[in-house]
VOBAFI-56999 format. One record per residue (C-alpha): residue number from 1; y, x, z. Coordinates in Angstrom, 2 decimals, m for minus. Layout:
<site mido="NUM" north="Y" east="X" up="Z"/>
...
END
This chain:
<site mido="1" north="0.00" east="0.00" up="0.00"/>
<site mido="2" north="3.57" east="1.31" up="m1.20"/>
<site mido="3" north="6.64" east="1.23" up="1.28"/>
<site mido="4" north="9.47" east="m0.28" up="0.03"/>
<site mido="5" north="12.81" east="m0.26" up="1.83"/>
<site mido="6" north="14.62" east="m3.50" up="1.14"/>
<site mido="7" north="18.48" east="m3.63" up="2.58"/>
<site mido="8" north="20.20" east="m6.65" up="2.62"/>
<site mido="9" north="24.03" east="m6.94" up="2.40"/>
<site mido="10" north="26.06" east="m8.86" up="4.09"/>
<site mido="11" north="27.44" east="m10.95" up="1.32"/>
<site mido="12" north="23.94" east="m11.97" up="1.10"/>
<site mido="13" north="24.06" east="m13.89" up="4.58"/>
<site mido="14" north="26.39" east="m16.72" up="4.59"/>
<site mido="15" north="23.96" east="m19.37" up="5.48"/>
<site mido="16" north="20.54" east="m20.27" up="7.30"/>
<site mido="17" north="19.43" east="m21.01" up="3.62"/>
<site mido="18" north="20.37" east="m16.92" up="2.57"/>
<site mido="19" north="18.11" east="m15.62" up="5.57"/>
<site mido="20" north="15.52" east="m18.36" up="4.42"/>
<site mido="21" north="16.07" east="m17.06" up="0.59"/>
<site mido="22" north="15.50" east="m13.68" up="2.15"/>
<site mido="23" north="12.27" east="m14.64" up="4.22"/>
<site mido="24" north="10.91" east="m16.02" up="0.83"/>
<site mido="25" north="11.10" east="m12.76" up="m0.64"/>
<site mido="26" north="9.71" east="m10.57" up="1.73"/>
<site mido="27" north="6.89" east="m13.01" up="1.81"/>
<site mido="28" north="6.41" east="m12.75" up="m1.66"/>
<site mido="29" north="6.25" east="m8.54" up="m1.64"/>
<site mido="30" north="4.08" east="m8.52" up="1.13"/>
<site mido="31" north="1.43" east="m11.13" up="m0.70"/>
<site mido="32" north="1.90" east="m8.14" up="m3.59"/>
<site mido="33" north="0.58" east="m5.59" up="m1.67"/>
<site mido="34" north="3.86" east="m4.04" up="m0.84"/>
<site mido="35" north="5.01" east="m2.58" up="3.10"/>
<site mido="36" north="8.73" east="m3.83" up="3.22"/>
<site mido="37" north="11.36" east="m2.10" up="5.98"/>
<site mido="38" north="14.16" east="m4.35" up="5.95"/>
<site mido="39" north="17.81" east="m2.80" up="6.28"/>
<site mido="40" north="20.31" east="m5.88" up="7.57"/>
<site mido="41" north="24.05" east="m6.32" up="7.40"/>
<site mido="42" north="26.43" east="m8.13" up="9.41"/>
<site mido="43" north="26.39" east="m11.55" up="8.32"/>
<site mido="44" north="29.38" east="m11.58" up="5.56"/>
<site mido="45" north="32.84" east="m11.54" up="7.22"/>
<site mido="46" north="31.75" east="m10.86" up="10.74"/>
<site mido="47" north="32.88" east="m6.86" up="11.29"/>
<site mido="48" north="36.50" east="m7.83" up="9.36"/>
<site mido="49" north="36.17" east="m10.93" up="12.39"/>
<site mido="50" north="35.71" east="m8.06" up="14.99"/>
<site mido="51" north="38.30" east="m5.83" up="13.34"/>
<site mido="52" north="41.19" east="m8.28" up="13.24"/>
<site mido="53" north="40.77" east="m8.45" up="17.13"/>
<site mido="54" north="40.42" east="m5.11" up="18.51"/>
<site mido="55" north="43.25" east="m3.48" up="19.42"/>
<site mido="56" north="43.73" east="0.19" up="17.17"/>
<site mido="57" north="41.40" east="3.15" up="18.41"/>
<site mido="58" north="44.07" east="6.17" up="19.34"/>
<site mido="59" north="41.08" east="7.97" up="22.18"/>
<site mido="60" north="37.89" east="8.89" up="22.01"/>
<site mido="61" north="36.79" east="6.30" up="24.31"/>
<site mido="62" north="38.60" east="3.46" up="22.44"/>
<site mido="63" north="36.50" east="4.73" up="19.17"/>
<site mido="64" north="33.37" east="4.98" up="21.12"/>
<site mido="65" north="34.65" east="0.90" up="22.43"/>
<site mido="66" north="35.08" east="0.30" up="19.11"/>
<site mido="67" north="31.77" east="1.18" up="17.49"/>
<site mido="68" north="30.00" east="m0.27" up="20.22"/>
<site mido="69" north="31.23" east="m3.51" up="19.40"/>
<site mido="70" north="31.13" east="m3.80" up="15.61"/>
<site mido="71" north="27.59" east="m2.72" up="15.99"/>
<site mido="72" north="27.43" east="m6.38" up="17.41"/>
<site mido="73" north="27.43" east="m7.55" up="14.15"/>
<site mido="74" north="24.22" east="m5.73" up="12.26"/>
<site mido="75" north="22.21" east="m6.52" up="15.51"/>
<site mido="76" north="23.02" east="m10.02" up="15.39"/>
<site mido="77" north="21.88" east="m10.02" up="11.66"/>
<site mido="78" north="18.39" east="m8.42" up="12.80"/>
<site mido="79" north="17.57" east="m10.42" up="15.29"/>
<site mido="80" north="17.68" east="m13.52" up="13.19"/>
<site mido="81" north="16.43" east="m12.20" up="10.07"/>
<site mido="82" north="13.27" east="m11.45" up="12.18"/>
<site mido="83" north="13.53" east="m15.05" up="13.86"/>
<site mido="84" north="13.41" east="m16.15" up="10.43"/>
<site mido="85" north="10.25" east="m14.06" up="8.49"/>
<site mido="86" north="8.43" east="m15.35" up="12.05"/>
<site mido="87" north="8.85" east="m18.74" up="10.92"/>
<site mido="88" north="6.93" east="m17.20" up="7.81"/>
<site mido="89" north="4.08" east="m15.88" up="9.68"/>
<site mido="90" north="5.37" east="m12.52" up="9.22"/>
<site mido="91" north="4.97" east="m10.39" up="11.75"/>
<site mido="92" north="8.14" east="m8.85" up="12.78"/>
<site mido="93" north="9.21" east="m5.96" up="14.77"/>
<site mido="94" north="13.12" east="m5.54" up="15.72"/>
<site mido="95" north="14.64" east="m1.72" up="16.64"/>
<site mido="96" north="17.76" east="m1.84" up="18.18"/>
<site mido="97" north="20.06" east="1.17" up="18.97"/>
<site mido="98" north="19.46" east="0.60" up="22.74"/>
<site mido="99" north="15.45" east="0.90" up="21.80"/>
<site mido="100" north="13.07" east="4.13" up="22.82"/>
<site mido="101" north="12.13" east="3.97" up="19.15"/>
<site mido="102" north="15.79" east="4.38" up="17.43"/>
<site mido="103" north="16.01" east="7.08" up="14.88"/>
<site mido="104" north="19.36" east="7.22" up="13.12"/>
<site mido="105" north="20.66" east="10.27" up="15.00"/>
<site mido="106" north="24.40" east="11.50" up="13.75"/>
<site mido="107" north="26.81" east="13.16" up="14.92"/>
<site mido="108" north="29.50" east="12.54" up="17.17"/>
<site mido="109" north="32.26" east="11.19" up="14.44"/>
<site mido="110" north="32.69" east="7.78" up="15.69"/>
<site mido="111" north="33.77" east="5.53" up="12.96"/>
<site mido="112" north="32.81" east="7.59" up="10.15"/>
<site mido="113" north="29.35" east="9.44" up="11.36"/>
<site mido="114" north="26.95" east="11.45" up="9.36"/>
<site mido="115" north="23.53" east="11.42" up="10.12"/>
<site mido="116" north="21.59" east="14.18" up="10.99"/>
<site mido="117" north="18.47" east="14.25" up="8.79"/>
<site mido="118" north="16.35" east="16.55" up="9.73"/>
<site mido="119" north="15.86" east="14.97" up="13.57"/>
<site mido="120" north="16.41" east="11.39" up="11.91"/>
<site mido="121" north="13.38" east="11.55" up="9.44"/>
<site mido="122" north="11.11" east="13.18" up="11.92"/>
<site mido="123" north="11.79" east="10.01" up="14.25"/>
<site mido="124" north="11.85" east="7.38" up="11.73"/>
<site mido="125" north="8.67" east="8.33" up="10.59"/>
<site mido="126" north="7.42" east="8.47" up="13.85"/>
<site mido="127" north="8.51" east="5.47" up="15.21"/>
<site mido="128" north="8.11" east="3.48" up="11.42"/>
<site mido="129" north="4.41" east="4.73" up="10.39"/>
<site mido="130" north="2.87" east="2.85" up="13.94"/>
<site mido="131" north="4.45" east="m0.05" up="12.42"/>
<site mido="132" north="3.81" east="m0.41" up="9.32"/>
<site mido="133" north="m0.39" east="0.68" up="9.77"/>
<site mido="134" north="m0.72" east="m2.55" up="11.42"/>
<site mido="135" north="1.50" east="m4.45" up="8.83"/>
<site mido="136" north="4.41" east="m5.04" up="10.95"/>
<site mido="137" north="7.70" east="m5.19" up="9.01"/>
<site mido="138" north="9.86" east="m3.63" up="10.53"/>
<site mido="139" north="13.50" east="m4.99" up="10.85"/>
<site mido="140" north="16.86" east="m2.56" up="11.28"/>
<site mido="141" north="20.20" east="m3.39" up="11.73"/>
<site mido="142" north="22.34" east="m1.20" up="9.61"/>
<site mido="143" north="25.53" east="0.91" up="9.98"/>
<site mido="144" north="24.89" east="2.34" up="13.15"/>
<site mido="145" north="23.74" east="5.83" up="14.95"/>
<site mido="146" north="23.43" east="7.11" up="18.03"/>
<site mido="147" north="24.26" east="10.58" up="18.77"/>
<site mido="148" north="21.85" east="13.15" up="20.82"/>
<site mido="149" north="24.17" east="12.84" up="23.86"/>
<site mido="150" north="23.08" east="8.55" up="23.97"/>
<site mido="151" north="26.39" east="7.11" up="22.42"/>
<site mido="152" north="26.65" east="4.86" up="19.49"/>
<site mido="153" north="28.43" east="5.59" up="16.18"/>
<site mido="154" north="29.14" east="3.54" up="13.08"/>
<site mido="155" north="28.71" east="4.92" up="9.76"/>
<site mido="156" north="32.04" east="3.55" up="8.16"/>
<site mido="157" north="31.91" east="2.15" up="4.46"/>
<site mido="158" north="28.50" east="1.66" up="3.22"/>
<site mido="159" north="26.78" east="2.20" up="6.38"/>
<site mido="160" north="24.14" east="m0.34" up="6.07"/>
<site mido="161" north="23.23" east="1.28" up="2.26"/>
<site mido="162" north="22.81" east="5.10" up="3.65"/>
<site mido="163" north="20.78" east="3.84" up="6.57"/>
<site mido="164" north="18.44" east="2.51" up="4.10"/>
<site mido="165" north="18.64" east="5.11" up="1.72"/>
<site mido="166" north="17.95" east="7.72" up="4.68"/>
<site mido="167" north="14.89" east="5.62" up="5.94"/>
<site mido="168" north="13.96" east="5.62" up="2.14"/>
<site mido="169" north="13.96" east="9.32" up="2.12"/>
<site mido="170" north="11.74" east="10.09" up="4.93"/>
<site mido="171" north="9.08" east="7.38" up="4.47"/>
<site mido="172" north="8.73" east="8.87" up="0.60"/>
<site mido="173" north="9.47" east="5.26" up="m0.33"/>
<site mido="174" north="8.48" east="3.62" up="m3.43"/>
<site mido="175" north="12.01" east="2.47" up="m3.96"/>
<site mido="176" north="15.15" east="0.87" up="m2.24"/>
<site mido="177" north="16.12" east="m1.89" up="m3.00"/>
<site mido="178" north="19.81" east="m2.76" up="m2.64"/>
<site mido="179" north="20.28" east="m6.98" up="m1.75"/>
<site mido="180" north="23.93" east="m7.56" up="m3.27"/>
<site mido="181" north="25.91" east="m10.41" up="m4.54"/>
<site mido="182" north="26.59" east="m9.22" up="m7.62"/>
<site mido="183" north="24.06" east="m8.51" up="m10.32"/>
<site mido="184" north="23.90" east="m4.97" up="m10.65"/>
<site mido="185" north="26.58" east="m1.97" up="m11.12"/>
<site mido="186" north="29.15" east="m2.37" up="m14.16"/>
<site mido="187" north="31.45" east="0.56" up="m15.55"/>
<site mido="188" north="34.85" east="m1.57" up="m14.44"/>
<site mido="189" north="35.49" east="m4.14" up="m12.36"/>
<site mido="190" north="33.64" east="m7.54" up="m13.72"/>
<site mido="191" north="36.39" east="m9.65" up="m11.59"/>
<site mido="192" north="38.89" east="m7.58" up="m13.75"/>
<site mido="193" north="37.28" east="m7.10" up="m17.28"/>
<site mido="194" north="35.20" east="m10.47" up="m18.47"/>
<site mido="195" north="33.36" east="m8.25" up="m20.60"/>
<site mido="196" north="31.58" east="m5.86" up="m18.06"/>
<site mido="197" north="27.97" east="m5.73" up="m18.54"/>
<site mido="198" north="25.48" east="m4.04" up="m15.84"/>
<site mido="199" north="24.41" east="m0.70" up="m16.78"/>
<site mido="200" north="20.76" east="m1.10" up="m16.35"/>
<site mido="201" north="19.56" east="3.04" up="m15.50"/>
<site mido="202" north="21.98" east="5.32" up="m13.63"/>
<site mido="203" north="21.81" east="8.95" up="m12.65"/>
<site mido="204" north="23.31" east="8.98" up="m8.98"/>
<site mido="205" north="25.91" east="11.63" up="m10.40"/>
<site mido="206" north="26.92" east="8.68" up="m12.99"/>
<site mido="207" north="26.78" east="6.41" up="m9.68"/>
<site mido="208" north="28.81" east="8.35" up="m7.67"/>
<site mido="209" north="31.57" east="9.03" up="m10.31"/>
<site mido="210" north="31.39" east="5.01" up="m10.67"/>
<site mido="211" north="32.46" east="4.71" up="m6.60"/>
<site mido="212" north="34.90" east="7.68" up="m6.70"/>
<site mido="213" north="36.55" east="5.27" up="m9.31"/>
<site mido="214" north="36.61" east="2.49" up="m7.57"/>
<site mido="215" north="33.16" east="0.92" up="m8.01"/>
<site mido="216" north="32.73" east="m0.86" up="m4.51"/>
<site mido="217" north="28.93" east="m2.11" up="m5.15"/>
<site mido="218" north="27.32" east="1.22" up="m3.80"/>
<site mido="219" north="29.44" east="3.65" up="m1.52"/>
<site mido="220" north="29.44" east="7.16" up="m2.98"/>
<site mido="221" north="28.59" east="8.51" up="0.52"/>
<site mido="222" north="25.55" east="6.92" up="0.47"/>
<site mido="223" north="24.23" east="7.87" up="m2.60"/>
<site mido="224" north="25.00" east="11.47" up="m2.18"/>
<site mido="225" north="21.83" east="11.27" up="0.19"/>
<site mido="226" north="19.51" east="10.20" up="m2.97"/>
<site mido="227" north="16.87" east="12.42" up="m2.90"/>
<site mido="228" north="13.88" east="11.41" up="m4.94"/>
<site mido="229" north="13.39" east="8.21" up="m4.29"/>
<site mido="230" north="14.95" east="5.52" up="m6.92"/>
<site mido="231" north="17.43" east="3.04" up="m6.32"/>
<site mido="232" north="17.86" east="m0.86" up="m7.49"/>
<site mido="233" north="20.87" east="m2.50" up="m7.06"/>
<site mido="234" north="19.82" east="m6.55" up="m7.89"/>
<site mido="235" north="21.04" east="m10.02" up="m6.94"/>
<site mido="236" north="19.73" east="m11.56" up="m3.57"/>
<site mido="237" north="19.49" east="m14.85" up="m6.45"/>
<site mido="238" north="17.16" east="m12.89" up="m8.98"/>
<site mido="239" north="13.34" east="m14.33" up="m8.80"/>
<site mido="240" north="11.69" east="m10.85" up="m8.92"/>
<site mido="241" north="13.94" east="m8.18" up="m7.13"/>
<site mido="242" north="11.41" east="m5.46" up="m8.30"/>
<site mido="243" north="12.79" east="m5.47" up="m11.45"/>
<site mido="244" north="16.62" east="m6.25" up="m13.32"/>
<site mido="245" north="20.13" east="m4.63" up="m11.81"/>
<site mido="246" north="21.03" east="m0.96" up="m12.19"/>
<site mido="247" north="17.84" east="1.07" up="m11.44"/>
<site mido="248" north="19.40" east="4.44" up="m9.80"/>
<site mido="249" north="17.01" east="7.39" up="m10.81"/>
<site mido="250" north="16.61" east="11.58" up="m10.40"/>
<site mido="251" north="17.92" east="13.73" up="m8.24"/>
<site mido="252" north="21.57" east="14.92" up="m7.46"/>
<site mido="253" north="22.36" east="17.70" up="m9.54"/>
<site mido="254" north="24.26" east="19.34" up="m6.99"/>
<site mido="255" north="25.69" east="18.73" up="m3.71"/>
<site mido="256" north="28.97" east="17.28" up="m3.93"/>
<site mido="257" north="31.55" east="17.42" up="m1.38"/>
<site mido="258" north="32.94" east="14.38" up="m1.02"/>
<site mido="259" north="36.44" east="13.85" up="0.67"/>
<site mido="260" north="37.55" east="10.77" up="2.78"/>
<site mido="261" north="35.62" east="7.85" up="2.89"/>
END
């Protein structure tokens, strides 16, 4: 049985009926012979919510308040995605940042951490293997890190997409599969240009240039962790998410360094 990391954004949960859409498709992989880790969002609109109300980070512990509480949002998300594939018979596992069993270690950049892979991919596959020999999906909310010290970080813009992309790398996934509300990745702006059309195969250097110019499906900080493993950016709406969208592929020529966010 392949792994397959599926992440799921959080323009993909507006309603009970997107986790239940969700549910149906994890279902459906699993009857197919496939071992899905599930990568989860905040539900769409919550961390701009929980940014609108804190007051502006100028200390360390204000940014350490900070990430603690728009981490709120991703757990939330995991918890009732897994309420939800239970209602499907699947079995379920949640791993929260508080758990024995977290792996996404970083480093102490609150706001805007980068994980540490090395230690990270030892302990995901550590704590992710157990689960997944007894068929236990296992569910993860995205974005956040702790640091070796015990404090939690966020992983600032496309935090949910490099936690799945890192879990992707050290399980030797299959693929990842990127949830989004938007069909795949276009050249320009399809809310700007009518006649965009999804580029169906990427290399993550095209991918990256895409998101240094403004692309905002897939955060260039998260694909400069590609390593082998490929990438599909689909609809949550498409039937078969194994196939369709941009299919990322290869491996970064060379490691970019990659200002701001």
């Amino acid at each position: 049985m392949a792994n397959i990391v599926i992440k799921v954004g959080g323009s993909c949960l507006k309603t009970k009926q997107d986790f239940e859409q969700v549910s149906r498709k994890i279902k459906n992989l699993i009857q197919k012979g496939l071992r899905p880790i599930l990568v989860v969002s905040a539900v769409n609109g919550t961390t701009n919510s929980l940014l609108n109300i804190l007051p502006d980070s100028q200390t360390k512990k204000e940014n350490e308040l900070r990430d603690s509480v728009l981490a709120e949002g991703e757990i939330l998300s995991a918890k009732i995605l897994a309420a939800h594939l239970s209602n499907h018979q699947i079995l379920t596992e949640t791993i929260l940042p508080n758990d024995s069993n977290w792996f996404i270690v970083t480093n102490n950049q609150h706001g805007d951490a980068e994980i540490l892979a090395n230690i990270t991919e030892r302990k995901a596959q550590k704590a992710l293997n157990v689960l997944l020999a007894k068929n236990i999906v296992p569910v993860i909310p995205g974005f956040i890190g702790i640091t070796l010290s015990g404090k939690l970080t966020t992983l600032g813009r496309g935090g949910s997409d490099t936690t799945a992309i890192a879990i992707g790398n050290a399980l030797h996934c299959k693929e990842i599969i990127l949830l989004k509300d938007v069909e795949g990745i276009c050249a320009v702006d399809p809310k700007k240009n009518k006649n965009a059309k999804v580029i169906s195969n990427l290399s993550p250097s095209q991918a990256i240039e895409i998101s240094l110019n403004g692309g905002k499906v897939v955060h260039h900080k998260a694909l400069a962790l590609k390593r082998q493993v490929s990438i599909r950016v689909v609809s949550k709406d498409k039937e078969n998410i194994l196939s369709g969208g941009t299919l990322i592929e290869g491996v970064l020529e060379t490691k970019l360094i990659i200002g701001g966010n």
